[in-house]
N, C-alpha and C positions, 0 to 999 in steps of 0.2 A: 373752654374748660368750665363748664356750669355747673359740675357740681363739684369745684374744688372746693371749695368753701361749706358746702354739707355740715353740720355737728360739727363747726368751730367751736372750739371752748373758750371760753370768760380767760384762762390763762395764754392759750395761744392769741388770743386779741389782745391781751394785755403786751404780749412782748411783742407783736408785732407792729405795734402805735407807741411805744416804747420812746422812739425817736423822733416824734414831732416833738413841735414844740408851740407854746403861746406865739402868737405874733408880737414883735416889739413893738408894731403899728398895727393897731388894727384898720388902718386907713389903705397899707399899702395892698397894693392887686399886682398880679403879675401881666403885664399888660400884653402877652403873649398869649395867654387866655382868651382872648378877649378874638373875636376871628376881627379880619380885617373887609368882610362883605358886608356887615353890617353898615345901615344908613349912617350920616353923619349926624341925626337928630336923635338916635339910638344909641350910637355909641360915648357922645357926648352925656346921655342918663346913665349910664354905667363906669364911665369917668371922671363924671364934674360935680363938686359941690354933693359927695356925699358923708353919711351918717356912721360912724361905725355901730357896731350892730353883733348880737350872737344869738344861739341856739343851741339852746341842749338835745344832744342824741342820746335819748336815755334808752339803756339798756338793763332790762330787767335781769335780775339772776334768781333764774326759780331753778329748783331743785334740778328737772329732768330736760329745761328747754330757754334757753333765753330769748326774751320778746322783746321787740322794740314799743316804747310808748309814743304816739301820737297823741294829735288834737284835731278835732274840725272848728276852725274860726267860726267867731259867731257872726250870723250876715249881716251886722250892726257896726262890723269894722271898716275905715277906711281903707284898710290896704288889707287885701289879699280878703275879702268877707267870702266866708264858706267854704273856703278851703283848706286841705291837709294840712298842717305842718308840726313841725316840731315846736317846744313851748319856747318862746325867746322875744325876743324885741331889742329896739335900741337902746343902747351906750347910756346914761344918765350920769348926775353930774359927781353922786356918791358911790359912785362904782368904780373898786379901786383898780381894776384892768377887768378885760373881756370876760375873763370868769365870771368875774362876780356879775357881770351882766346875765349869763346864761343861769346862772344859780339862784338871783334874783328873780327873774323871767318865770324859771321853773317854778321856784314856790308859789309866786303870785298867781300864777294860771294854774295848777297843778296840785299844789300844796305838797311836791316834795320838796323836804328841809336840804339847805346845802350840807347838814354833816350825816346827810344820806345817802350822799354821792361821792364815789369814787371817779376823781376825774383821770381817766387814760390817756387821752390824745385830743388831736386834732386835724381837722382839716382845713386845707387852706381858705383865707377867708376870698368871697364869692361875692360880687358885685351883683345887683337886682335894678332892675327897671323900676321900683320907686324909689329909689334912692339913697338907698344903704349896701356898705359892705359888711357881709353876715360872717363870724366865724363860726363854725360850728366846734363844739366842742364837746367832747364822746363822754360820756361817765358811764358808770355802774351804779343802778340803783338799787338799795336794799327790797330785797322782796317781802318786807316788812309795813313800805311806805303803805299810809293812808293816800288814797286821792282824795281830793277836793276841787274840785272844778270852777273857776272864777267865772258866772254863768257870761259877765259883761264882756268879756273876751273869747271864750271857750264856751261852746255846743257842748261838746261831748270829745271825752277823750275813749279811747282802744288800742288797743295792744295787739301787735302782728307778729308773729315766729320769725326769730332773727332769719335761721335757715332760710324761709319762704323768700328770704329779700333777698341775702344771700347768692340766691339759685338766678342766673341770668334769665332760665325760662320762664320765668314771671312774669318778665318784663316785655313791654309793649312800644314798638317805635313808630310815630307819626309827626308832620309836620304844622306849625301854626305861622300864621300870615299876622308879624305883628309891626304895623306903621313900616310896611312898604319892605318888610325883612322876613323872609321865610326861613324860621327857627326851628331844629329841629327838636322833639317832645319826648320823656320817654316818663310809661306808664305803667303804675303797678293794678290791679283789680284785687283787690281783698276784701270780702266778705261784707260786699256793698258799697265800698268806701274807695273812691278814685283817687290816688295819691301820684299825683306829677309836677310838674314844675319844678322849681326851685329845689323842693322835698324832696324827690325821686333823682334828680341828679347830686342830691349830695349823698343819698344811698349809695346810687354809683361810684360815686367819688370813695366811698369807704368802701365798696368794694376791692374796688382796686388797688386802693391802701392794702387792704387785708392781704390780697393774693400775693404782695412782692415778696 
């Protein structure tokens, strides 16, 4: 079904994310997620000893079209340098649950303000091989916000047509070889900008949200 989701509107996302909700923990994983082919020195970083963590999925609300906003990491980071993702980071200690983490996150890299966000939903939070579990957490952003780019963390941010991610044909399936575990990859190609990993399967992951 690739193109049920075509010209979803800001309303039918809103009431179809209606029903998550914050994690009471942002620590716990559903460990059924988790496959069980993976190595034991693999699964153990996706298990043990991590950080909770979020990510805003900001979604723009322009007139005729909603866009997702991105970043490209700046290749000065230790974790994840030059790659796509969404603006977020880990838990700190004045953060009064995972919102405020991803709204924090946001402005810092971004410089949109949290009373520019309409928070909608969520998706489950998402264990990573360096050692956090991410929640992601969906908002609306006024199509008012200034960017501001934090150069020490963020390259460059851009915006992708909700639709374009949306649509399954976009998407790109390949496998990666990592510490002895063949993981499967799935990629988007936008307008020069390679967005996979971590990024691309929580697209997915809202996809699928959206479609139920």
């Amino acid at each position: 079904m690739p193109d049920l989701l075509k010209s979803i509107s800001a309303a039918e996302i809103r009431r179809r994310l209606s029903g998550t909700r914050s994690p009471a923990n942002p620590l716990a994983v559903d460990q059924s997620d988790i496959s069980g082919r993976l190595s034991a020195i693999l699964l153990r970083n996706l298990t043990e000893n991590l950080r909770p963590a979020a990510v805003l999925i900001p979604i723009i609300e322009r007139r005729h079209e909603l866009a997702v906003l991105l970043t490209e990491r700046s290749s000065a980071l230790k974790h994840h340098a030059g790659q796509v993702s969404f603006p977020g980071g880990g838990m700190e200690d004045g953060d009064t649950d995972i919102v405020a983490t991803a709204l924090r996150e946001a402005h810092e890299e971004v410089g949109i303000h949290p009373h520019e966000v309409d928070v909608a939903g969520f998706l489950n939070p998402t264990p990573t091989i360096t050692g956090f579990v991410v929640t992601p957490v969906i908002g609306f952003v006024r199509e008012s916000f200034r960017l501001s780019v934090e150069p020490r963390e963020v390259r460059a941010a851009f915006e992708v047509p909700l639709d374009f991610l949306m649509d399954s044909r976009n998407q790109e399936h390949s496998e990666r070889e990592f510490e002895g575990n063949t993981i499967p990859v799935v990629t988007f190609q936008y307008d020069g900008h390679r967005i996979w990993g971590a990024t691309a399967g929580m697209l997915v992951s809202l996809r699928r949200l959206l479609a139920t």
